[in-house]
TIRO-2110 file (N, C-alpha, C; in Angstrom, 1 decimal):
// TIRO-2110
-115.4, 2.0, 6.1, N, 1, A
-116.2, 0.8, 6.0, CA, 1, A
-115.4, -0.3, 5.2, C, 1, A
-115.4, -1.5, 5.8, N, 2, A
-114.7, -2.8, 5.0, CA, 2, A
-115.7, -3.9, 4.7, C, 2, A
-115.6, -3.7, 3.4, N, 3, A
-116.5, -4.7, 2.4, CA, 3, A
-115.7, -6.0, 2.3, C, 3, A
-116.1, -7.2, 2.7, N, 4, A
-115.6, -9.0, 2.8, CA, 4, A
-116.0, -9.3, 1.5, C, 4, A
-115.0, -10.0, 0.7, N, 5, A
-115.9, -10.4, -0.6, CA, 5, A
-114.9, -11.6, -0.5, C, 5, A
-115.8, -13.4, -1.0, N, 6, A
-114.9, -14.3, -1.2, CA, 6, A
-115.0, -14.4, -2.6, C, 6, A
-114.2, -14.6, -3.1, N, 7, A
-113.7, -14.9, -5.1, CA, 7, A
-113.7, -15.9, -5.3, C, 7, A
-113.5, -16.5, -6.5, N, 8, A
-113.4, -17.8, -7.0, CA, 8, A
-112.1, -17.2, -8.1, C, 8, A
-110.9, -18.3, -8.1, N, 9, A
-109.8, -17.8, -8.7, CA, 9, A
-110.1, -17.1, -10.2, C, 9, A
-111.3, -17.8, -10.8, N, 10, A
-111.3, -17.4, -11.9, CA, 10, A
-111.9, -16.0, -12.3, C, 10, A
-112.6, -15.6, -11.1, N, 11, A
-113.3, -14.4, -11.1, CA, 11, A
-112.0, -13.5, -10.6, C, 11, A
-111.3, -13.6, -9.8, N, 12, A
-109.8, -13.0, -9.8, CA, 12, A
-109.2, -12.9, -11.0, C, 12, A
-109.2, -13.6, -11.3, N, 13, A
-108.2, -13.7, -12.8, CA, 13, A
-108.8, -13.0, -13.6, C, 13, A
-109.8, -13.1, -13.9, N, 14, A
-110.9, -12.8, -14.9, CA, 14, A
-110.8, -10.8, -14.6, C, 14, A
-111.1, -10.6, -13.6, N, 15, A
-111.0, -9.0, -13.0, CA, 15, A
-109.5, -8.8, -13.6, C, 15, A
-108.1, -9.7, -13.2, N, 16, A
-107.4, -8.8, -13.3, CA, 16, A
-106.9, -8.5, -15.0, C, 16, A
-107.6, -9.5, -15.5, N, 17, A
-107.5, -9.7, -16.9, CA, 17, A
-108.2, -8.5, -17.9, C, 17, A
-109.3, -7.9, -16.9, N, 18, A
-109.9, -7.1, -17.5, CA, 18, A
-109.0, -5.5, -17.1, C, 18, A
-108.0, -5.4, -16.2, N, 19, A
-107.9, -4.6, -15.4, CA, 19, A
-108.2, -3.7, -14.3, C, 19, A
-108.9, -4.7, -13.6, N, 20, A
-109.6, -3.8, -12.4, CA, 20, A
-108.7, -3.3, -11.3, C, 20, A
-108.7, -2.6, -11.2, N, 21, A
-107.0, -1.7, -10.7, CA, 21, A
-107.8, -2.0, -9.1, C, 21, A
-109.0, -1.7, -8.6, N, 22, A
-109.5, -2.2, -7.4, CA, 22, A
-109.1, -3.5, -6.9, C, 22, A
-109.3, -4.0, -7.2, N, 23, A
-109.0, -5.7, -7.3, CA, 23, A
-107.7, -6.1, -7.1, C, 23, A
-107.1, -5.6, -8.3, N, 24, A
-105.8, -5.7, -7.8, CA, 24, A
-105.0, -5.0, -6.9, C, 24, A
-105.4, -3.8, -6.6, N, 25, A
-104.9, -3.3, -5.5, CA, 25, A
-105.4, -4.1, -4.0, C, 25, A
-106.6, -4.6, -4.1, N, 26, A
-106.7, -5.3, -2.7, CA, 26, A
-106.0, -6.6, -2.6, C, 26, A
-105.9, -7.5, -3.8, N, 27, A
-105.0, -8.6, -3.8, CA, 27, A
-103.7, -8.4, -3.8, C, 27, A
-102.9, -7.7, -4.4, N, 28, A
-101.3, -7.5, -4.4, CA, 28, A
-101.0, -6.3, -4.0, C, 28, A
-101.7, -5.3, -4.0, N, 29, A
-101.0, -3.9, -3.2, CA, 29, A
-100.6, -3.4, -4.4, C, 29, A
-101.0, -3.4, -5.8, N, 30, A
-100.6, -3.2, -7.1, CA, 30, A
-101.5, -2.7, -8.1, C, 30, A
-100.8, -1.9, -9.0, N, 31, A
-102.1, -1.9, -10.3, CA, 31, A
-102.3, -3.1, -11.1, C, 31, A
-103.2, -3.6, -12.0, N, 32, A
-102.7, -4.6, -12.7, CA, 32, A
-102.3, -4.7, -13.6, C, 32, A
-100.9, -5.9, -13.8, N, 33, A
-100.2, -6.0, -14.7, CA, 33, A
-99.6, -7.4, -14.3, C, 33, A
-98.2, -7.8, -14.8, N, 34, A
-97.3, -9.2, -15.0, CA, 34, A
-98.0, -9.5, -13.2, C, 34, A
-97.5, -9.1, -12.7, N, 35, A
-97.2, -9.5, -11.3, CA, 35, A
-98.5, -9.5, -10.5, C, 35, A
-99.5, -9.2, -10.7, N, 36, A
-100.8, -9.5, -10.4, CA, 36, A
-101.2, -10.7, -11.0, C, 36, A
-101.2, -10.8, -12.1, N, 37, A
-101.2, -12.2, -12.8, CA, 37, A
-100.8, -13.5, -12.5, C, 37, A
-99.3, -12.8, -11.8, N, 38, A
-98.6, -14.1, -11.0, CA, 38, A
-98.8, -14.5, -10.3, C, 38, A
-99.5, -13.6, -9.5, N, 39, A
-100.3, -13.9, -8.3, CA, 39, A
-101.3, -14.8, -8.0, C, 39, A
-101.8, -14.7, -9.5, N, 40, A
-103.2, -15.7, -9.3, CA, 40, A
-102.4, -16.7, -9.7, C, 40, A
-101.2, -16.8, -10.1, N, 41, A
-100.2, -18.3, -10.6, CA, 41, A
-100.4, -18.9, -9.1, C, 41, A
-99.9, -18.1, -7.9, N, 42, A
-99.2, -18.5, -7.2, CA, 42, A
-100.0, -19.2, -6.4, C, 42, A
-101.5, -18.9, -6.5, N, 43, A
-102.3, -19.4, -5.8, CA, 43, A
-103.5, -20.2, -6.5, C, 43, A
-102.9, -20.5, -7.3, N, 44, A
-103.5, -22.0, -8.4, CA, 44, A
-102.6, -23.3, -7.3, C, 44, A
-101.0, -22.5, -7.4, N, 45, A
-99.9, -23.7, -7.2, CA, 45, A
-100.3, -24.0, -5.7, C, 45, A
-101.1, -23.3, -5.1, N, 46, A
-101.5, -23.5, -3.8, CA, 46, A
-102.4, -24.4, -3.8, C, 46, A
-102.8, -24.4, -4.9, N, 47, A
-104.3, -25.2, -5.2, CA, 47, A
-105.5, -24.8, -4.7, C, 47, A
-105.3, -23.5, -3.9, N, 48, A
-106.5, -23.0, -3.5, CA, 48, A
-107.3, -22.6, -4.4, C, 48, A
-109.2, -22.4, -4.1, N, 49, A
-109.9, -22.1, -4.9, CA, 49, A
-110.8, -21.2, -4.9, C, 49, A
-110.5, -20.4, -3.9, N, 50, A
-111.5, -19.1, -2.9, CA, 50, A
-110.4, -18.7, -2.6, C, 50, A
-110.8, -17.4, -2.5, N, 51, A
-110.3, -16.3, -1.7, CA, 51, A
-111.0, -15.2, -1.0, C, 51, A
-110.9, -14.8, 0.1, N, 52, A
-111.1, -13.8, 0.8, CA, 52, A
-110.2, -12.8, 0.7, C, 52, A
-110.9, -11.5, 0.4, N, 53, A
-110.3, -10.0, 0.5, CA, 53, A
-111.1, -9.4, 1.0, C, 53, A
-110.4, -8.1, 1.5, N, 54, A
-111.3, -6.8, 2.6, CA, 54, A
-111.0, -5.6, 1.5, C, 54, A
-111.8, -5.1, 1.2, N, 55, A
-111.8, -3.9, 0.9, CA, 55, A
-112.2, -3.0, 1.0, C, 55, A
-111.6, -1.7, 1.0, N, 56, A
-112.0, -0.7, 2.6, CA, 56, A
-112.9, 0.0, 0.9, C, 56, A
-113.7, 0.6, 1.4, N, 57, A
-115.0, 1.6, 0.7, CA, 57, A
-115.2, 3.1, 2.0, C, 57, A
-115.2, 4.1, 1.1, N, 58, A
-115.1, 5.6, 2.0, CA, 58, A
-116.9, 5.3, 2.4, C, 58, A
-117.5, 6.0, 3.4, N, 59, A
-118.3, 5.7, 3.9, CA, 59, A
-118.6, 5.1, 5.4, C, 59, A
END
């Protein structure tokens, strides 16, 4: 089953700040750490302000 969820960058950041290893694994393919972080850099520079991710759930 794939769960759609759209974010608000700060709710991104905010997850990966907390370490939600979920989160980050659906945004970067990563645990979190530097490079998840950057990620949300990279998509400030984008100026985007939503995001859409899929996240697959067993079920």
């Amino acid at each position: 089953m794939t769960i759609t969820e759209l974010l608000t960058l700060s709710e991104i950041a905010g997850g990966l700040r907390h370490d939600d290893p979920e989160l980050a694994r659906a945004l970067t393919g990563r645990a979190p750490g530097r490079r998840a972080a950057r990620w949300v850099d990279r998509l400030r520079r984008r100026r985007l302000t939503t995001v859409v991710i899929r996240r697959s759930r067993p079920g």
